[in-house]
C-alpha beads as a LAMMPS data file, in Angstrom:
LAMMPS data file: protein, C-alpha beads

262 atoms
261 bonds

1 atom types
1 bond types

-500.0 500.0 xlo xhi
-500.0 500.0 ylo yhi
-500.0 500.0 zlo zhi

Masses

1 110.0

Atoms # bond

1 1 1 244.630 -59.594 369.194
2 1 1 247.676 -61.687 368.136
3 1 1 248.461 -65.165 368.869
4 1 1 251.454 -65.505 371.322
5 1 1 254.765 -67.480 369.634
6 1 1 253.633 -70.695 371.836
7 1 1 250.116 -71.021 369.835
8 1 1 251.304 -69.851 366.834
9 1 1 253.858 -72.731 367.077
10 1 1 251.345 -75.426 368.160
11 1 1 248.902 -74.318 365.345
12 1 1 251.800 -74.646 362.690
13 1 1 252.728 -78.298 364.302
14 1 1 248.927 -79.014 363.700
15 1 1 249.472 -77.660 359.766
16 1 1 252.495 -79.998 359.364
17 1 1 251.707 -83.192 361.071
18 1 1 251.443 -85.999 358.264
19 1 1 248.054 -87.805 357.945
20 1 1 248.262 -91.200 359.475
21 1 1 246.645 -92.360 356.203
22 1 1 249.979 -90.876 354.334
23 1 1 252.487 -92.904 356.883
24 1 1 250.384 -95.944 356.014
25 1 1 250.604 -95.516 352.338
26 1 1 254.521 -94.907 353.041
27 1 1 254.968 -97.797 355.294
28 1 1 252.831 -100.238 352.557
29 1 1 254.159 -98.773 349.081
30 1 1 257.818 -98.865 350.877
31 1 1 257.274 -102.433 351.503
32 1 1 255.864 -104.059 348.325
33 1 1 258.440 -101.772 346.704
34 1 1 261.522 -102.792 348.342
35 1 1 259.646 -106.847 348.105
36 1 1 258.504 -106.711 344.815
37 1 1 262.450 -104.777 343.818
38 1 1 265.060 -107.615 345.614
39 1 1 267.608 -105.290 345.481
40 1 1 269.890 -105.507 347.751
41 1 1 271.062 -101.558 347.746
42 1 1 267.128 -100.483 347.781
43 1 1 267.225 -102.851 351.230
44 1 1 269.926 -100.549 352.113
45 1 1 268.911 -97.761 351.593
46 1 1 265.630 -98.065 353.144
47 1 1 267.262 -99.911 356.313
48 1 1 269.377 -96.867 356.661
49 1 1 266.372 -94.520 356.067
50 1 1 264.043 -96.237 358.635
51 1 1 266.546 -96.025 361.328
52 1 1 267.695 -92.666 360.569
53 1 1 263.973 -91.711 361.198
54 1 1 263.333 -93.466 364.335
55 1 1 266.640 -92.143 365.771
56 1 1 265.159 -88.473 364.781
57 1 1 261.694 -89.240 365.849
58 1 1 262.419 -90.942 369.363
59 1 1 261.439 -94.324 368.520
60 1 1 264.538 -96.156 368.491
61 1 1 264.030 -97.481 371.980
62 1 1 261.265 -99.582 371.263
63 1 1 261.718 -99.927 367.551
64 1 1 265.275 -101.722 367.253
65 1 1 263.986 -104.470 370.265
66 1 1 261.399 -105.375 368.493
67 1 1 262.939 -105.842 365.083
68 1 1 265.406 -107.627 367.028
69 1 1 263.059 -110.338 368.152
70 1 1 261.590 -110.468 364.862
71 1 1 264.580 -110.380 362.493
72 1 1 267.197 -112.219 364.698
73 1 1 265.576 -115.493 364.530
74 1 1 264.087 -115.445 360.919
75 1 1 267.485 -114.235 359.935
76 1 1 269.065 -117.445 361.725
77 1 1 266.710 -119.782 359.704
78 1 1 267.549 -118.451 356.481
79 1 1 270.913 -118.723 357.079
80 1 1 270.536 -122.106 358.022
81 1 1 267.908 -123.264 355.025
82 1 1 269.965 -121.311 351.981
83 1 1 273.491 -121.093 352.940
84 1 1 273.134 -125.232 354.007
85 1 1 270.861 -126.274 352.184
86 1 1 271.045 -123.985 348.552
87 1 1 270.354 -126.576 345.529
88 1 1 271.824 -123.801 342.992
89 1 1 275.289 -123.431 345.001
90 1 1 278.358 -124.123 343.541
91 1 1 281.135 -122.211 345.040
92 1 1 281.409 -124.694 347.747
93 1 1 282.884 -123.201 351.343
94 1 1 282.523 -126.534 353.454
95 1 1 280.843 -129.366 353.764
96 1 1 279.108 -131.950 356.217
97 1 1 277.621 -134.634 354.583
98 1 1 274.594 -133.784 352.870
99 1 1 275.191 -130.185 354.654
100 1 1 277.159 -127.524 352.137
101 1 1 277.699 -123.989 352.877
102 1 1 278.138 -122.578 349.932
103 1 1 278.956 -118.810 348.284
104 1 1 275.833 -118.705 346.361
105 1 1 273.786 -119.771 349.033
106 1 1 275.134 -117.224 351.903
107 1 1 274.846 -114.370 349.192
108 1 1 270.766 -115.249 348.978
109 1 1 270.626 -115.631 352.402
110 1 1 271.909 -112.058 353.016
111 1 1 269.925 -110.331 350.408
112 1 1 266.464 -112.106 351.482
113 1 1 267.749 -110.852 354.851
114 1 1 268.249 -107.706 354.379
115 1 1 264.992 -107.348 352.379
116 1 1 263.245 -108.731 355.259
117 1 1 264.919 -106.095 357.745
118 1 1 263.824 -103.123 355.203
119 1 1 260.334 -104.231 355.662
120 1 1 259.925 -104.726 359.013
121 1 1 262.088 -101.613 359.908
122 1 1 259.430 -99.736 357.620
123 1 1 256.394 -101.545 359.132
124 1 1 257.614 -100.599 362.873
125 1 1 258.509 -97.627 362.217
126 1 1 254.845 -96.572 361.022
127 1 1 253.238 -99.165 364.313
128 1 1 255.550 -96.560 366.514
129 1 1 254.776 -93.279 364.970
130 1 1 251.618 -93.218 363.949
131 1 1 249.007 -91.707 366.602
132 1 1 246.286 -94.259 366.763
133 1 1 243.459 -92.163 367.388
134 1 1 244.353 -89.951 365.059
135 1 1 244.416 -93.301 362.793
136 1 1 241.212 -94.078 363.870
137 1 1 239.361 -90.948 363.195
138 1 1 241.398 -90.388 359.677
139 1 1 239.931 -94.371 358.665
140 1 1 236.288 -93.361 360.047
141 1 1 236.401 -90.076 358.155
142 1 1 237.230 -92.189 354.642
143 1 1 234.193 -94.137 355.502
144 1 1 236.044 -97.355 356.662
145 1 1 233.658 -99.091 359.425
146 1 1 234.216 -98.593 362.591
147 1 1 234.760 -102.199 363.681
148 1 1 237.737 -102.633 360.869
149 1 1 239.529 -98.853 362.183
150 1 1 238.986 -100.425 365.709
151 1 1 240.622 -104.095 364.536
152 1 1 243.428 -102.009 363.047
153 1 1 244.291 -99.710 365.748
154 1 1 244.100 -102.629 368.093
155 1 1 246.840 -104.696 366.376
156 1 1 249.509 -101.453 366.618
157 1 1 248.464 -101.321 370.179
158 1 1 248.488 -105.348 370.925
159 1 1 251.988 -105.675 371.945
160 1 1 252.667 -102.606 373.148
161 1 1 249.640 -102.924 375.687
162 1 1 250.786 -107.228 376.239
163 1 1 254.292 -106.117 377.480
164 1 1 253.270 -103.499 379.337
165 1 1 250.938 -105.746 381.218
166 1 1 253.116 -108.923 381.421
167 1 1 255.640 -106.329 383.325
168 1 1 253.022 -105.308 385.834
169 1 1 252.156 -108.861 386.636
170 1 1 255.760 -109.887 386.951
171 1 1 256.232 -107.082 389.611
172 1 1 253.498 -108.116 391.388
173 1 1 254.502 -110.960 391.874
174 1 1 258.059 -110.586 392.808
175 1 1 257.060 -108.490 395.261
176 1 1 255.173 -111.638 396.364
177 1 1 257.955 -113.545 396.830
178 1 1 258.313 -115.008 392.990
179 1 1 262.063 -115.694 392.735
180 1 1 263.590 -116.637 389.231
181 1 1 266.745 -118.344 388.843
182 1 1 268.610 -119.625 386.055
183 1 1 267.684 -123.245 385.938
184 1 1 264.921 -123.774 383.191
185 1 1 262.427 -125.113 385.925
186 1 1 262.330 -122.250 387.488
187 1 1 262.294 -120.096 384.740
188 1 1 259.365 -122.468 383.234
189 1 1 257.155 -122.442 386.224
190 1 1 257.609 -118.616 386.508
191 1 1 256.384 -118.794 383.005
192 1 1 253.039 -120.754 383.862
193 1 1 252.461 -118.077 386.790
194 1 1 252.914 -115.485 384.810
195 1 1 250.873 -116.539 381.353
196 1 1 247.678 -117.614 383.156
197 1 1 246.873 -114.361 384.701
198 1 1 247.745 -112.294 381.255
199 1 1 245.436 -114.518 379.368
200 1 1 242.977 -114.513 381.613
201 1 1 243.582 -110.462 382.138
202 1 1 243.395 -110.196 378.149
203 1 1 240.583 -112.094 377.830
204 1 1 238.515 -109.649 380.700
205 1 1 239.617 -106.586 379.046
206 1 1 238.409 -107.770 375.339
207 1 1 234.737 -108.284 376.904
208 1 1 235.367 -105.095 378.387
209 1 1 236.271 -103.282 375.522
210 1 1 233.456 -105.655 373.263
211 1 1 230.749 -104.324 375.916
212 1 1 231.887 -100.301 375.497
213 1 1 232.457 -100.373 372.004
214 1 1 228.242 -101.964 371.755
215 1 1 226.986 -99.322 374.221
216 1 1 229.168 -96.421 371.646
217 1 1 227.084 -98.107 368.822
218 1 1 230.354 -99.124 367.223
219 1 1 228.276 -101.533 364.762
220 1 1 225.525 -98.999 364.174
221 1 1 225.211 -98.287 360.351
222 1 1 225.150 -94.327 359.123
223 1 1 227.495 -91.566 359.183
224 1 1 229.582 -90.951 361.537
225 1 1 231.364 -87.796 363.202
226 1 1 234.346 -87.445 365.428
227 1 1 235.751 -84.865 367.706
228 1 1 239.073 -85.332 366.914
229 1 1 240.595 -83.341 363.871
230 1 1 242.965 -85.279 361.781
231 1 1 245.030 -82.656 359.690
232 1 1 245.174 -83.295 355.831
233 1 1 245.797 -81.389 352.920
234 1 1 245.546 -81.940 348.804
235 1 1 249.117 -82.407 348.332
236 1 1 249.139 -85.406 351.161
237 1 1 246.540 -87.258 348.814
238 1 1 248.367 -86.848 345.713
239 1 1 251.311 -87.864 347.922
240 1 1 249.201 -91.144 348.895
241 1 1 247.688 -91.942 345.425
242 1 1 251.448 -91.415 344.533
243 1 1 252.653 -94.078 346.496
244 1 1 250.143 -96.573 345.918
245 1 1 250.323 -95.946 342.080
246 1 1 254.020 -96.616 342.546
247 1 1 253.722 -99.704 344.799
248 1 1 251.010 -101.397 342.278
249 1 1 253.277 -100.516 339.202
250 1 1 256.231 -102.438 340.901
251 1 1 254.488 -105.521 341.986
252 1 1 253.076 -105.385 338.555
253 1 1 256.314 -104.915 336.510
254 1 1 258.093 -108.071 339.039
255 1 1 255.417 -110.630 338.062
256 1 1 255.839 -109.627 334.362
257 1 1 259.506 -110.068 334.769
258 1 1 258.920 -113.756 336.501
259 1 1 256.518 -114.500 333.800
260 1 1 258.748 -115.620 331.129
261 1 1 260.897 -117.556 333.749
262 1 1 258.410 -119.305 335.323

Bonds

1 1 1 2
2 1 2 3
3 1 3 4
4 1 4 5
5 1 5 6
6 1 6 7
7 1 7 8
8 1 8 9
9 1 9 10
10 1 10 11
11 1 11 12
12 1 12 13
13 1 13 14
14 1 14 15
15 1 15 16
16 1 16 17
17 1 17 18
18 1 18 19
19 1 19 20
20 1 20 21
21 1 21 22
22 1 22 23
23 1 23 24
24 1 24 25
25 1 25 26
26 1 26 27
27 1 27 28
28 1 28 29
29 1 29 30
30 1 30 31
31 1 31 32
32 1 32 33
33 1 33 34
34 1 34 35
35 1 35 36
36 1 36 37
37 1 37 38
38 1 38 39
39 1 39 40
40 1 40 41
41 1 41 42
42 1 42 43
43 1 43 44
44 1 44 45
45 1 45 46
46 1 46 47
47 1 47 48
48 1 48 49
49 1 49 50
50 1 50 51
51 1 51 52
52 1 52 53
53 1 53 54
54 1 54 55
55 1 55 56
56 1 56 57
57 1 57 58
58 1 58 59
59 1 59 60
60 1 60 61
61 1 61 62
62 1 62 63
63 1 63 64
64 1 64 65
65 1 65 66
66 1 66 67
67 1 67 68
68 1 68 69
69 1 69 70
70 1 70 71
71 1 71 72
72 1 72 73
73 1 73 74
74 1 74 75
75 1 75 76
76 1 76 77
77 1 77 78
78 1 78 79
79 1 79 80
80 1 80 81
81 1 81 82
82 1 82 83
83 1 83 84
84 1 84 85
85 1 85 86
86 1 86 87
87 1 87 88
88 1 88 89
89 1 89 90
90 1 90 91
91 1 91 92
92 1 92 93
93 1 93 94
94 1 94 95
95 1 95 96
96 1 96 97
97 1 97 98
98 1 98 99
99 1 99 100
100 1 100 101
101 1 101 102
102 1 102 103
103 1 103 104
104 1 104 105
105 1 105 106
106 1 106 107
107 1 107 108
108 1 108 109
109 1 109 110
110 1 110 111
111 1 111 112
112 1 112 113
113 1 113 114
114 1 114 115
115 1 115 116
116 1 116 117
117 1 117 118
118 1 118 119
119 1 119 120
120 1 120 121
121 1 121 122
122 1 122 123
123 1 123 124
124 1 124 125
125 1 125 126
126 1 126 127
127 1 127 128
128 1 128 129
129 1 129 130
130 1 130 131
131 1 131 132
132 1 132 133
133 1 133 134
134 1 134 135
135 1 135 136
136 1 136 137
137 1 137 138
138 1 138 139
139 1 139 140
140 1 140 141
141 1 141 142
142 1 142 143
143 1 143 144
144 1 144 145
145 1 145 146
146 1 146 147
147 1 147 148
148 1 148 149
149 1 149 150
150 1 150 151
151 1 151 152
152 1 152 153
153 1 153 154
154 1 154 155
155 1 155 156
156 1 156 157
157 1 157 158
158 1 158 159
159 1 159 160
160 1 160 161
161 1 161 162
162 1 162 163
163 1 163 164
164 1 164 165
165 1 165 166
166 1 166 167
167 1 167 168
168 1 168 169
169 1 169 170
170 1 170 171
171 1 171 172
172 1 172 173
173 1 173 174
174 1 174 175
175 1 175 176
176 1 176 177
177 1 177 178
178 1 178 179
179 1 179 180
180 1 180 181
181 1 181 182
182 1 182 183
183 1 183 184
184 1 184 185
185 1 185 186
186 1 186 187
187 1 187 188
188 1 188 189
189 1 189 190
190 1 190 191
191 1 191 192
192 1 192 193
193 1 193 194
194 1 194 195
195 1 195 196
196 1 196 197
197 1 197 198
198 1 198 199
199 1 199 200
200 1 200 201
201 1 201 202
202 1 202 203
203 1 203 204
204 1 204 205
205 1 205 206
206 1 206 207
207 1 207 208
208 1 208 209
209 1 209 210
210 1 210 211
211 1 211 212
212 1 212 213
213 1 213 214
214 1 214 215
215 1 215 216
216 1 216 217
217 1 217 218
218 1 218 219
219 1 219 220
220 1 220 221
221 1 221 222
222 1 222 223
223 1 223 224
224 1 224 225
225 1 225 226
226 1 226 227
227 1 227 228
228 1 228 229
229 1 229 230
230 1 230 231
231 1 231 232
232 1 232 233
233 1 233 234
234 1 234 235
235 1 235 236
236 1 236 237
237 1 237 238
238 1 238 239
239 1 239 240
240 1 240 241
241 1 241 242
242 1 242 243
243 1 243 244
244 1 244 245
245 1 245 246
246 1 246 247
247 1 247 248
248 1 248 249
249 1 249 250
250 1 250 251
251 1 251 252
252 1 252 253
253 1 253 254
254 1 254 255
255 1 255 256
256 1 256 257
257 1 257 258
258 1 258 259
259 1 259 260
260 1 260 261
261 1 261 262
């Protein structure tokens, strides 16, 4: 009896999916690599990469808002700390008193931004691919405790699960009669009715989840088993050790460049 072209297609999807554990040791080495580097065309490179791969994975929607929110206003304050206020600058563009926008200072400013938008593309681009129960069970079959896998997997979902919520309350309670308009005190009291019952909603579902994860035996020591398969193969952990190896030697190799400067 012969598989039919659908299973045979789903089994080789199950062959080939990465290990979570190798997109985490991408997402990390990629990272300190491109941090501990501060080069401006590795930043570029791996800006271009990341969004290249959400575009071809589907996660562009929600990963480009959410570097947005993160990267637009860090971005703004280091524009506004180097390319005002950059001691080294001397190619001097204008001036405001003790205010200088200089060359020197707008060309650190865009490097340390674009190094900051190669790691957070990288870093959202694992949170939104990676399947977190697959995560999960790949960190509890290493022998990582259950309570640090759980910690984990909640802080990729946090957000994702916070906006989702915030949304539903909103609805509700437009449908209510909540009317926002542009003027900030209505825009800061729809704030207050909005916050109190996602707090409160958060805090009921983390005693919810505390009391489930107990009855599981979540903080039980001993082995542990899991019904869920992760798929993993000897060439993904070479892969991993490759990439940590990597990220190690370049942090290493920065601070023994800084060392004779500083």
């Amino acid at each position: 009896m012969t598989a039919s072209p659908a299973g045979r297609t789903a089994a080789g999807a199950r062959r080939t999916r990465l290990n979570p554990l190798t997109l985490l040791a991408a997402a990390g080495s990629t990272a300190a690599i491109t941090t501990a580097a501060a080069s401006w065309q590795l930043s570029v490179a791996v800006v271009a990469a990341s969004l290249g791969l959400s575009l071809a994975g589907g996660t562009a929607r929600r990963v480009l808002p959410a570097a947005a929110a993160v990267l637009v206003p860090l971005g703004l304050s280091l524009l506004v700390l180097h390319g005002l206020f950059f001691p080294e600058g001397r190619t001097v563009l204008a001036e405001w008193g003790p205010a200088r926008i200089t060359a020197e200072g707008l060309d650190f400013a865009g490097r340390r931004i674009l190094q900051l938008a190669a790691v957070v593309l990288a870093l959202l681009l694992f949170s939104f691919s990676v399947r977190v129960p697959d995560l999960v069970a790949a960190l509890s079959a290493r022998g990582v405790q259950g309570r640090f896998a759980f910690v984990l997997a909640s802080t990729l979902t946090l957000l994702p699960a916070i906006t989702a919520r915030a949304q539903r309350i909103r609805q509700a309670q437009e449908s209510r009669g909540l009317v926002v308009t542009r003027s900030l005190v209505s825009r800061v009291d729809a704030f207050r009715l909005q916050a109190v019952p996602l707090v409160l909603s958060l805090i009921e579902d983390a005693g919810t989840r505390a009391a489930a994860l107990e009855a599981r035996g979540l903080s039980n020591p001993g082995p542990r088993t899991s019904f869920r398969e992760v798929p993993d193969s000897r060439l993904q952990r070479a892969a991993r050790a490759v990439l940590v190896l990597m990220a190690l030697a370049a942090v290493v190799l920065r601070l023994v460049q800084a060392g004779p400067g500083g």
